[in-house]
C-alpha positions in Angstrom: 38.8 192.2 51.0 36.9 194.5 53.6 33.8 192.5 53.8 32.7 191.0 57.4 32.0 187.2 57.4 29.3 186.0 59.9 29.4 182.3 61.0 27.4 180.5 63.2 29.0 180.0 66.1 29.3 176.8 67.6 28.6 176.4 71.5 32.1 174.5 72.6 34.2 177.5 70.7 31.9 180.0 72.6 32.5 178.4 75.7 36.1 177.7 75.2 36.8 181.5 74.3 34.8 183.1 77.4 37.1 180.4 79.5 40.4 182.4 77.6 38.4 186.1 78.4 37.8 184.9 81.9 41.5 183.3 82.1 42.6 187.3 80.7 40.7 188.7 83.5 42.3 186.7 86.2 45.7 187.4 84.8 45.1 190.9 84.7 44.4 190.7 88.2 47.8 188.7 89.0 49.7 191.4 87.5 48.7 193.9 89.1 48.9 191.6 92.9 52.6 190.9 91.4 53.0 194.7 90.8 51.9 195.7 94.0 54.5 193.0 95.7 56.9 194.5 93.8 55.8 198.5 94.6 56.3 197.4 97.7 59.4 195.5 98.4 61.9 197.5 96.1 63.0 200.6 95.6 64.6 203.2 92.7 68.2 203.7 92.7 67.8 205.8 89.2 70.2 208.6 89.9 68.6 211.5 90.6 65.1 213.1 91.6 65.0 214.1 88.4 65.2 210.9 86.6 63.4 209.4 88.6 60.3 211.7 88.1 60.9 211.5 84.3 60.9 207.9 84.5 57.5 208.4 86.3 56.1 210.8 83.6 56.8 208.7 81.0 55.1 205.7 82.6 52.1 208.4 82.8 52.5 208.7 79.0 52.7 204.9 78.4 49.5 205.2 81.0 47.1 207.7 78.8 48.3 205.6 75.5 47.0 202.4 76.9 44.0 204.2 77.8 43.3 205.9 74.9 44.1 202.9 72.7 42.0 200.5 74.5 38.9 202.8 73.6 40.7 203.0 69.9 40.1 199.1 69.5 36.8 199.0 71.7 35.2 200.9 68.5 35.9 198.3 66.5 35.3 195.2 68.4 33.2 195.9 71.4 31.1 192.9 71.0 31.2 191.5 67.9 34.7 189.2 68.2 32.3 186.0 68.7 30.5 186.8 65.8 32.5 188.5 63.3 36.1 188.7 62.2 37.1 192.7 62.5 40.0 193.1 60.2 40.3 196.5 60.1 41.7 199.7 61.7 44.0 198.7 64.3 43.1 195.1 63.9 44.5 195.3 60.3 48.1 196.5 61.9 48.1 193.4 64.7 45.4 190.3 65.7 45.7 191.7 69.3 45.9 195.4 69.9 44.2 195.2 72.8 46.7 193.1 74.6 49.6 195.3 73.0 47.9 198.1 74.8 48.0 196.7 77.9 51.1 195.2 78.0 52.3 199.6 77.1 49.8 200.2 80.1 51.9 197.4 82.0 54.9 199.0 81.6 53.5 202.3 82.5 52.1 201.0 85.6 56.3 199.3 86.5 57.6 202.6 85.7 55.4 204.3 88.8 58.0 202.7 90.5 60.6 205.1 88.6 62.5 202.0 87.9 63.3 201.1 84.4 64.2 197.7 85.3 60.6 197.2 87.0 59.2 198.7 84.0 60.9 196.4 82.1 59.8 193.1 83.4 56.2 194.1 84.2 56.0 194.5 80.7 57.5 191.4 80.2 55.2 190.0 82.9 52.6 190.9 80.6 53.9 190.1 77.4 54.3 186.3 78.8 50.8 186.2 80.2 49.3 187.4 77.1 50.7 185.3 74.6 49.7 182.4 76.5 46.0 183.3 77.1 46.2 184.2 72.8 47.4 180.9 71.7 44.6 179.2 73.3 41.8 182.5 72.0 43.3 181.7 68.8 42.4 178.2 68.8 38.9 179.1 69.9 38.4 181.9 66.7 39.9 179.4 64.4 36.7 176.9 65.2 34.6 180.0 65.4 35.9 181.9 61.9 37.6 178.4 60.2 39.9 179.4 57.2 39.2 183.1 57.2 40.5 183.4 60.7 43.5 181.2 59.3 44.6 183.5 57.0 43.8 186.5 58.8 46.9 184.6 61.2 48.9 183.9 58.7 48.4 187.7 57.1 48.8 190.2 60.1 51.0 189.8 63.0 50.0 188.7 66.4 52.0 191.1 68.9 54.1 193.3 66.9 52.2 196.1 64.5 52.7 196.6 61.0 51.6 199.7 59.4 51.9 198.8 56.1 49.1 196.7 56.6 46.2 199.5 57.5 43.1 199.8 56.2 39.7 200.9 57.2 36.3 201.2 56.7 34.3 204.4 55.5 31.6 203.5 58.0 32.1 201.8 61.4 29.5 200.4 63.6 30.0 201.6 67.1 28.3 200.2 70.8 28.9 203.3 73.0 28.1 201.3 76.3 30.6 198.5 75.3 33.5 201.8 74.6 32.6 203.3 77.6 33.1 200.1 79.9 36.4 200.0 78.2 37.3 203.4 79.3 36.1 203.0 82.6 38.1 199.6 83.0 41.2 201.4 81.5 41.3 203.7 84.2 42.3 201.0 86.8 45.7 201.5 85.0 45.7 205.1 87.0 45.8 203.5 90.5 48.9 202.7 89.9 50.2 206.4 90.3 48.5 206.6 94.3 49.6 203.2 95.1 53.6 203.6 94.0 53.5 206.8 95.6 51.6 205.9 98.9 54.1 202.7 98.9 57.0 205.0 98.1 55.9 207.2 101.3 55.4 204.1 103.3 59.4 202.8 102.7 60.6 206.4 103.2 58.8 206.5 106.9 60.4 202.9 107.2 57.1 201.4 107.6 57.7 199.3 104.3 61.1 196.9 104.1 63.3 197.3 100.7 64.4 193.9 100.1 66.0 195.5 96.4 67.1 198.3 95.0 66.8 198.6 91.1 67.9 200.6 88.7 
C-alpha cells in the first residue's frame, strides 16, 4: 500500500482519455451556456430579500469550496494521471474529487440565481454530465493502470467520499504551474455572481422575459 505504480502507457488509452478530458471541457462549457439560459429566463420566488441573498451567499460558499478544492486535488494529480495511479489524499476518499468539486461549484454557480430549485438541478446537470464522461475515463485508466486501477475501483468510491478511507503521503510531489492553471481556471466559477446579477437587473428593467418563476 502507498507505493505509486508507473506503466507504460499505451497510445490508443492516451488518446482515448484526452478525447474524455476534451469531452469534460466541452461539457463544462454546456453547463455553463445552459446556466446562462436559465439566469436568464427565470426568476426567484424564494420569499424574501433576505432569503434570497442567503441563498446567494451560500452559493458563494459552495463557490470558494470548489475553488479551493480544485487546487486541493491539483497537488496531487496535476499531470501525472496518464502516468501514475495517485491514491492518496483526497483521491483516497473518492476516484473523482475533482468532478465532485465541480459539480459543489455547479450548484454554487444555480444558486446565484437565489433559487434553490436552479441550484438543485445545475447540480444535477452536472452530476449527469460527469458520470458519463467517468465511465468512459475509467475505461481509458483501466488499459492505462490494468488490475491496479481495477481495484483501486472496486476499493474507493467513484462520486460519493468516504473518510474512513484517507491516507496520505509524508512527502508529495507538487507542479506549481499545473496548481496555478487550476486556480486560475476555478475562478471562471466567479462569473457566475456578475452575470446572475447583471441578468437579474436586466428582468427587473423588463429588458429580459421571465418565462418561470422558481422557488
Amino acid at each position: 500500500r502507498g507505493r505509486i505504480r508507473i506503466k507504460p502507457m499505451s497510445r490508443p488509452a492516451y488518446v482515448s482519455l484526452s478525447a474524455v478530458q476534451a469531452a469534460r471541457k466541452l461539457a463544462l462549457a454546456g453547463l455553463l451556456l445552459a446556466g446562462l439560459a436559465a439566469f436568464a429566463l427565470t426568476r426567484s420566488m424564494v420569499l424574501g430579500h433576505d432569503t434570497h441573498e442567503l441563498v446567494e451567499g451560500i452559493g458563494l460558499g459552495l463557490l470558494l469550496i470548489c475553488i479551493l478544492g480544485r487546487v486541493w486535488c491539483s497537488l496531487y494529480i496535476g499531470g501525472r494521471k496518464l502516468r501514475e495511479l495517485i491514491d492518496n489524499g483526497p483521491y483516497s476518499m473518492v476516484r473523482n474529487p475533482l468532478y465532485v468539486f465541480s459539480i459543489i461549484g455547479a450548484v454554487g454557480v444555480g444558486a446565484q440565481s437565489g433559487s434553490i430549485v436552479l441550484a438543485a438541478v445545475c447540480g444535477g446537470m452536472a452530476w449527469i454530465a460527469f458520470d458519463i464522461l467517468v465511465r468512459r475515463e475509467e475505461a481509458a485508466l483501466l488499459v492505462v493502470h490494468g488490475e491496479t486501477y481495477a481495484e483501486y475501483m472496486m476499493r474507493v468510491p467513484r462520486f460519493m467520499p468516504n473518510p474512513g478511507l484517507w491516507w496520505d503521503r509524508d512527502v508529495l510531489p507538487v507542479q506549481p504551474v499545473r496548481v496555478m492553471r487550476t486556480f486560475a481556471d476555478g475562478l471562471i466559477f466567479l462569473l457566475a455572481i456578475p452575470i446572475a446579477e447583471g441578468l437579474e437587473h436586466l428582468q427587473t428593467v423588463h429588458l429580459l422575459p421571465v418565462l418561470a418563476n422558481l422557488p
